[in-house]
C-alpha positions in Angstrom: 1.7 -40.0 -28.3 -0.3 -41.1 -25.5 2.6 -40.7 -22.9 3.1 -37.1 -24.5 -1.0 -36.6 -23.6 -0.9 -37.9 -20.3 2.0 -35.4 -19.9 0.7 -32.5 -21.2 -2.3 -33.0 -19.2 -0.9 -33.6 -15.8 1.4 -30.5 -16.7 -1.8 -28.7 -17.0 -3.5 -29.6 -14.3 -0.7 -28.8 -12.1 -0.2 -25.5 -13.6 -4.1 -25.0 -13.0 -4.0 -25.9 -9.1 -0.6 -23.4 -9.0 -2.7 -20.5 -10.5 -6.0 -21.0 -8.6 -3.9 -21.3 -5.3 -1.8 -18.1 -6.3 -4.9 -16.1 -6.6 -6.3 -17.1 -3.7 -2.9 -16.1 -1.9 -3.1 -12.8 -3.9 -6.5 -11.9 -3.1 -5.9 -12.6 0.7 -2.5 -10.3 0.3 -4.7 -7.4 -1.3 -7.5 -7.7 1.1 -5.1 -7.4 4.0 -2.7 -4.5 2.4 -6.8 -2.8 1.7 -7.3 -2.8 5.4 -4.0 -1.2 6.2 -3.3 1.2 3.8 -5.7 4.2 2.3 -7.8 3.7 -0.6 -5.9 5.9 -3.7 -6.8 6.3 -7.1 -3.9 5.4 -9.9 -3.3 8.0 -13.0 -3.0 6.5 -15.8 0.2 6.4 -18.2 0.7 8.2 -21.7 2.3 5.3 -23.2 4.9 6.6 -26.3 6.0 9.1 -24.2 9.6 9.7 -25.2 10.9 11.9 -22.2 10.6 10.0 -19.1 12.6 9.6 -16.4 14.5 5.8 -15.4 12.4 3.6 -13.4 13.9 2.9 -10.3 14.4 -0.8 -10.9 17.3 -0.2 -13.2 19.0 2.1 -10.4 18.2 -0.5 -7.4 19.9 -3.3 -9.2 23.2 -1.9 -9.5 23.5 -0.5 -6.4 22.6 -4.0 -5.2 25.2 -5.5 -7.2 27.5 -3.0 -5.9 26.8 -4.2 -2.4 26.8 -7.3 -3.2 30.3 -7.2 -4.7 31.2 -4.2 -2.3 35.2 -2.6 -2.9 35.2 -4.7 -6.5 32.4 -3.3 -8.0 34.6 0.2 -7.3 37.5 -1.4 -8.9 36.1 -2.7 -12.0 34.1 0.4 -12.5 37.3 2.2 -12.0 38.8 0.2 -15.0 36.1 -0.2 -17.1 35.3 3.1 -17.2 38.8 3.4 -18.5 38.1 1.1 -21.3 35.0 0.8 -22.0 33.0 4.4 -23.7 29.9 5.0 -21.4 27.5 5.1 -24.4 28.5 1.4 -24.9 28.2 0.4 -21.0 24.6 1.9 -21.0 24.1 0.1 -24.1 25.0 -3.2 -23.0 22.8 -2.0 -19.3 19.6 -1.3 -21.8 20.2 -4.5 -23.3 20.2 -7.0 -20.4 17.0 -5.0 -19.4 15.7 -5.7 -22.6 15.7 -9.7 -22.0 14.5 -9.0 -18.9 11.4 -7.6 -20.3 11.6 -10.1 -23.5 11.9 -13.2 -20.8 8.8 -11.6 -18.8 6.6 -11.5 -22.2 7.7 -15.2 -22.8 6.7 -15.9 -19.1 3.0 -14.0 -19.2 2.1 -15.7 -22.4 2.5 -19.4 -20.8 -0.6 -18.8 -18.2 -2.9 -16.9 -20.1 -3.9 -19.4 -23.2 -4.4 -22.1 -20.6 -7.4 -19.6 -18.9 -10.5 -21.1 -20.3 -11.7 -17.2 -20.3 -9.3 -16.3 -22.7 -10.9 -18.5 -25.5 -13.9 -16.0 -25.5 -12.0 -12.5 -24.4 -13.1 -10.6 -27.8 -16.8 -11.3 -26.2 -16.4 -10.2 -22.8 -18.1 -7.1 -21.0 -15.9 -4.9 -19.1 -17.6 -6.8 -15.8 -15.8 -9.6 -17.1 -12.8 -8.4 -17.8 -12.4 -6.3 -15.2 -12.9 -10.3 -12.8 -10.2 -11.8 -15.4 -7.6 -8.6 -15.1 -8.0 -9.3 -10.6 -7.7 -12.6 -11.1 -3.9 -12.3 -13.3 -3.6 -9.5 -10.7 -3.9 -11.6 -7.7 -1.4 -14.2 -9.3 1.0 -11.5 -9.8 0.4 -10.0 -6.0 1.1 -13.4 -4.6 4.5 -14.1 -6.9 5.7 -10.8 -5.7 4.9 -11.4 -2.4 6.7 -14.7 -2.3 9.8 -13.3 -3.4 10.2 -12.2 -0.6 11.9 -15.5 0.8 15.2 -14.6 -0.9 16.3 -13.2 2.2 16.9 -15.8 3.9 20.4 -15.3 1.0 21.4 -12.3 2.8 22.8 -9.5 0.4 23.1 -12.2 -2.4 19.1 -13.1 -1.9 19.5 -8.4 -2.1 19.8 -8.7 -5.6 17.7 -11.5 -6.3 14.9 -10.2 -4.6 14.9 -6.9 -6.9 15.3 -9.0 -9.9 12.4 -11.3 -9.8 10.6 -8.2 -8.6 11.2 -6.4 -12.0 10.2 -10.1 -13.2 7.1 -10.2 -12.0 6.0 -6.8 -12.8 6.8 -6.8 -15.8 4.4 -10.1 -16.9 1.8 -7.8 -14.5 2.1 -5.4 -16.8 2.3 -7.4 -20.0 -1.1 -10.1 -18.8 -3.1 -6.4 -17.9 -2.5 -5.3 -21.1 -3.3 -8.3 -23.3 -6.2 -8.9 -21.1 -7.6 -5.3 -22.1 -7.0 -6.2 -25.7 -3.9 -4.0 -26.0 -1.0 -6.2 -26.0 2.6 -5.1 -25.6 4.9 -6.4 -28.6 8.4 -6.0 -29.8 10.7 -3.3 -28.8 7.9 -0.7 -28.5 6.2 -2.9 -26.4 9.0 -3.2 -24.2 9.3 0.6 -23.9 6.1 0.9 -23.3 6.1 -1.6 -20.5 9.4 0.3 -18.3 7.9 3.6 -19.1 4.7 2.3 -17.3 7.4 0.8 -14.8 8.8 4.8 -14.6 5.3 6.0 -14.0 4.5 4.1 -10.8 5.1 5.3 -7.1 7.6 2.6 -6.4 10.0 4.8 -3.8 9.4 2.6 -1.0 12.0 0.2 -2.8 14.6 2.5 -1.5 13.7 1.9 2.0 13.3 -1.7 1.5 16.6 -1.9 -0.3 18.2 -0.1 2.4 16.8 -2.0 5.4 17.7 -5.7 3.8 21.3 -4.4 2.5 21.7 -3.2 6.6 20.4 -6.7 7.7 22.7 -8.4 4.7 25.7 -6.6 6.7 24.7 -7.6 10.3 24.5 -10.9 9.0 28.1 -10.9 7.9 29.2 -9.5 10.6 27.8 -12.2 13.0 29.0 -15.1 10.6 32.6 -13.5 10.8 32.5 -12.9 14.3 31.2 -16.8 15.3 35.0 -17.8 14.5 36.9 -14.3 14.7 35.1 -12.8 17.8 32.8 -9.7 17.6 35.3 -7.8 19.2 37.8 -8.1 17.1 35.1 -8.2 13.9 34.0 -4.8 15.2 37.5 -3.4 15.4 38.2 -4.7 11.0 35.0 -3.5 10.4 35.7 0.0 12.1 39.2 0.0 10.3 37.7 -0.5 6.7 35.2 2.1 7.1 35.5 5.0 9.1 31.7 5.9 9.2 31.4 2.9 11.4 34.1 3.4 13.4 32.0 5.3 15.7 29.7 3.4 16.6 32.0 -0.1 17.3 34.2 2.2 19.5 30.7 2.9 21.2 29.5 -0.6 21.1 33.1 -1.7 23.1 33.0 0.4 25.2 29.3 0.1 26.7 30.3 -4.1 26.8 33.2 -3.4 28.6 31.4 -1.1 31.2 28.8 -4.0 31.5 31.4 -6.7 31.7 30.3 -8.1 28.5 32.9 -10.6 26.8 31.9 -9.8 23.2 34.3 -12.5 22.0 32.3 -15.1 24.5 29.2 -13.9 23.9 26.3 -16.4 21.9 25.2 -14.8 18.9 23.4 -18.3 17.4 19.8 -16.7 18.3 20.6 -13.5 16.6 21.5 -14.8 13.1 18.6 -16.9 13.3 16.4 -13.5 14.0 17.5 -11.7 11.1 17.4 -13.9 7.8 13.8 -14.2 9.5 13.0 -10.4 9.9 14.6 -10.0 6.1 12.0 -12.3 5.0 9.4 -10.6 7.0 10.5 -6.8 5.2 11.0 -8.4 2.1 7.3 -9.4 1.5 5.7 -6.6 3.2 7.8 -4.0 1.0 7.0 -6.4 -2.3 3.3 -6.6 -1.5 3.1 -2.6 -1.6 5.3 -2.5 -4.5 3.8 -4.6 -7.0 -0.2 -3.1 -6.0 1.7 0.2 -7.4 2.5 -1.6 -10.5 -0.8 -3.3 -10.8 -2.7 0.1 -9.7 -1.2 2.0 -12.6 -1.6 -0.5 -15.3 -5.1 -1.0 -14.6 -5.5 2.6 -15.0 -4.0 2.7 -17.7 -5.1 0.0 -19.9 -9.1 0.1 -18.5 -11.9 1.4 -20.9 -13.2 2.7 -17.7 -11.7 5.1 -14.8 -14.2 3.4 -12.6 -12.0 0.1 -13.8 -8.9 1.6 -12.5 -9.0 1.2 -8.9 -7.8 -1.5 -6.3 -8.4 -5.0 -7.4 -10.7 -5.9 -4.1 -12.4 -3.1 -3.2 -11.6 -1.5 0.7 -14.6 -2.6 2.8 -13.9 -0.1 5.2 -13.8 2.5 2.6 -17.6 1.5 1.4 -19.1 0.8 4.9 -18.1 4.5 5.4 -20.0 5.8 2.8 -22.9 3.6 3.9 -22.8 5.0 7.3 -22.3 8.4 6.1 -25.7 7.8 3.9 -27.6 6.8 7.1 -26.3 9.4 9.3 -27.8 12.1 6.5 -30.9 9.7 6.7 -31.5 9.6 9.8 -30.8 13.6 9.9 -33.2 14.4 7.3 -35.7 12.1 9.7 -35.2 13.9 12.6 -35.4 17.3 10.3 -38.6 16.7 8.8 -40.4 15.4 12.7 -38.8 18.5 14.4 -40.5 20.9 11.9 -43.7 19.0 11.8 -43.8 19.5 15.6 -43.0 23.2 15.5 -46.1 23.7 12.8 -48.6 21.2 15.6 -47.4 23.7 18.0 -48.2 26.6 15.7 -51.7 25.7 15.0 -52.4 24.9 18.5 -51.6 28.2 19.6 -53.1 30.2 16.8 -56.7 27.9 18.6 -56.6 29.0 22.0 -58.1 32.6 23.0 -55.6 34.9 23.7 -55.5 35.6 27.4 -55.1 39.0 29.3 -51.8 39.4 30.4 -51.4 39.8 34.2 -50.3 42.3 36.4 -47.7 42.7 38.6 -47.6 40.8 42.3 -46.6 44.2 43.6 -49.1 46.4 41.4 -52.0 43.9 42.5 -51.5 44.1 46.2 -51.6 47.7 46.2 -54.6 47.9 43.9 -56.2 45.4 46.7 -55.4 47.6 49.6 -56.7 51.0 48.3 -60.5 49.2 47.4 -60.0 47.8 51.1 -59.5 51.4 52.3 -62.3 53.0 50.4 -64.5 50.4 51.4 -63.5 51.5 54.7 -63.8 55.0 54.2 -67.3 54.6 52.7 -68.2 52.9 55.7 -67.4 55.4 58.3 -68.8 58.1 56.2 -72.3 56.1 56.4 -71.7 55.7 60.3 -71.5 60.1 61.1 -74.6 60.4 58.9 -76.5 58.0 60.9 -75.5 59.7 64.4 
């Protein structure tokens, strides 16, 4: 009994340091991805909804199976198609989703009843809530982020990168909601959660897919090439697809006009470069991804639309506000000093005696010569008298 104790507690503990480091991770991935990206505001979901479209999880999986698997996932497709009726095949597709979702609900409900907060969550004020809710969302934000380290697998780490994505959105989704006292159970609640899922802006994953499935190939291609020679890897590769062909022609040729050996030349560097730049796209597209996830849960499942926004608020965002507030401050100032100035000026005219406005340079001159010639005039009249 004691060993069992001593167990269960170290088990905690660790499980304690994990989550406080994870949120810590999280809230330094959010406050970096607030600094690059716009502020937006998230809609929130009409759960029970019951025409909505797939999310794009469901489509991103098989076509990474299908790459992953490549001319066989054609052939058995072919066949099973042939065999199997398409209602079952989508049934047996909705049901590995299913325990997805039912694995996810398993997964969020380890963490959260070893939260001290959650002991007391009936009591707590939105504030409150609204600290636990960024806190799961931070843990979440950093396990998506991390999951990003699958592709170092190449197109097998493909797959499993979109797989624990859909993982860990899922328990986002399923922790938000419990912690706003509106828990997702059973098969509705499983509904619910990929409708929410359907609801979020998550097309970037196409791009992501597509840049890791062309790094997947390139890494292939190299592997195949350090024994076969990329020349002669360039040349199968053009002969399996004709889309390519183009372009390895090209590639041959501009070596050769070089004088460029491509069966002699060192690739090492370059397949050390790209599991590393997969890696790189990998957490950068998750760390977008899953802030759509947690962005539209939190909208949806807040009592408050003031709730619903980012989990750290944008800085930049606020200290433009503040700045626009001074600026109309400090316009107002200026304002009120400029019109005080123009009334001072007012009353110190309406003081002063109004002055007689002068007369022309030209008029004045003239008017100062004819007084100078009467004077004159005068004078000579006086002069004949006196003779």
């Amino acid at each position: 009994m004691a060993k069992r104790s001593t167990l269960s507690q170290g088990v905690s503990t660790v499980g304690h340091f994990t989550r406080n480091n994870l949120e810590r991770i999280g809230s330094l991935i959010d406050s970096v991805n607030a600094k690059t990206s716009k502020p937006r505001r998230y809609k929130a979901v009409d759960l029970g909804d019951e025409d909505y479209q797939q999310d794009l999880f469901r489509e991103q999986t098989l076509k990474a199976t299908q790459q992953l698997l490549g001319t066989r996932f054609a052939t058995y497709g072919k066949y099973a198609k042939k065999v199997v009726p398409n209602s079952l095949f989508q049934s047996a597709v909705d049901g590995a989703f299913a325990q997805i979702a039912k694995l996810a609900a398993s997964w969020s409900q380890i963490d959260l009843p070893n939260e001290h907060r959650f002991a007391d969550l009936a009591t707590l004020d939105d504030e409150q809530r609204y600290a636990l809710a960024t806190d799961i969302a931070n843990q979440n934000r950093a396990l998506a982020t991390l999951g990003g380290i699958t592709g170092l697998a190449g197109l097998p780490g493909l797959l499993a990168d979109t797989l624990w994505l859909l993982l860990v959105s899922l328990r986002a989704v399923y922790q938000l909601a419990a912690v706003y006292d509106k828990p997702l159970t059973g098969k509705q609640g499983i509904k619910m959660a990929y409708e929410l899922l359907a609801n979020a802006d998550l097309s970037k994953m196409q791009e992501k897919q597509a840049l890791l499935a062309g790094i997947g190939v390139g890494k292939g291609l190299l592997d195949n090439a350090q024994g076969n020679g990329l020349h002669s890897e360039l040349k199968n590769l053009g002969l399996k697809n004709k889309n390519v062909n183009f372009y390895a022609e090209q590639v041959d040729k501009i070596a050769g006009q070089v004088g460029i050996d491509l069966d002699h030349i060192n690739l090492s560097w370059v397949r050390r470069l790209l599991p590393a730049t997969a890696v790189i796209i990998g957490m950068r597209y998750n760390s977008h991804l899953i802030d759509e996830v947690i962005g539209v849960a939190q909208a949806t499942f807040a009592p408050e639309p003031k709730l619903a926004t980012r989990a750290i608020t944008d800085d930049s965002h606020n200290e433009a506000e503040v700045n626009k507030d001074m600026s109309t401050t400090q316009d107002k100032t200026k304002n009120e000093a400029k019109s005080k100035a123009d009334k001072s000026s007012e009353n110190k005219d309406d003081k002063q005696p109004e002055k007689k406005p002068k007369k022309p340079e030209a008029e004045q001159t003239k008017q100062n010569k004819d007084t100078k010639q009467k004077n004159t005039n005068g004078k000579q009249k006086v002069d004949v008298k006196n003779s």
